[in-house]
Steps between C-alpha positions, in 0.01 A plus 500: 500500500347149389615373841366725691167459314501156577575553848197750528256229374683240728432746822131546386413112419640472881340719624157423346536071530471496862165638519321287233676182671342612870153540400487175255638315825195657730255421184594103513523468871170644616341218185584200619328211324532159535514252186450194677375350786468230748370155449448379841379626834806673698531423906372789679820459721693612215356840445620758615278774350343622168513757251224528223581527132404791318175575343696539168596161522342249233407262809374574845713338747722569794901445568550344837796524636650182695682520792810383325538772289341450196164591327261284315190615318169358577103584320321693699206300365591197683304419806795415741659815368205714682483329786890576532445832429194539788773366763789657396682876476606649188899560461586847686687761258775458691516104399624586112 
């Protein structure tokens, strides 16, 4: 009887785990924040596109993403940062 007890629990902590992992996943991917940023001007060249951190972030800043792959994080206070931002797209949904 004890075993199938434990199995019972077992089934329901499957069962229920799923669910709280899928929405913590959505909660920390629509927040992404940046905790630090960019020293130096980046070449234009090397943009691809931009994405704009969330207002829930601590800082307000952007993460461009290079054409190499990667993503840096730059203030959105900066002055070469809005001029960047004037001539450039942000990153299409279908980009992440």
């Amino acid at each position: 009887m004890k075993l199938a007890a434990m199995a019972l629990a077992c089934l329901l902590l499957v069962t229920v785990w799923p669910q709280d992992v899928d929405s913590m996943s959505l909660h920390v991917s629509s927040s992404r924040c940046c905790h630090s940023f960019v020293k130096k001007k980046i070449s234009l060249q090397r943009i691809r596109c931009y994405e704009d951190i969330s207002s829930t972030c601590p800082y307000k800043g952007v993460i461009f993403r290079l054409k190499g792959g990667n993503e840096t994080c730059a203030l959105h206070m900066l002055g070469w940062v809005q001029g960047y931002l004037k001539k450039m797209k942000p990153c299409s949904l279908k980009g992440k």
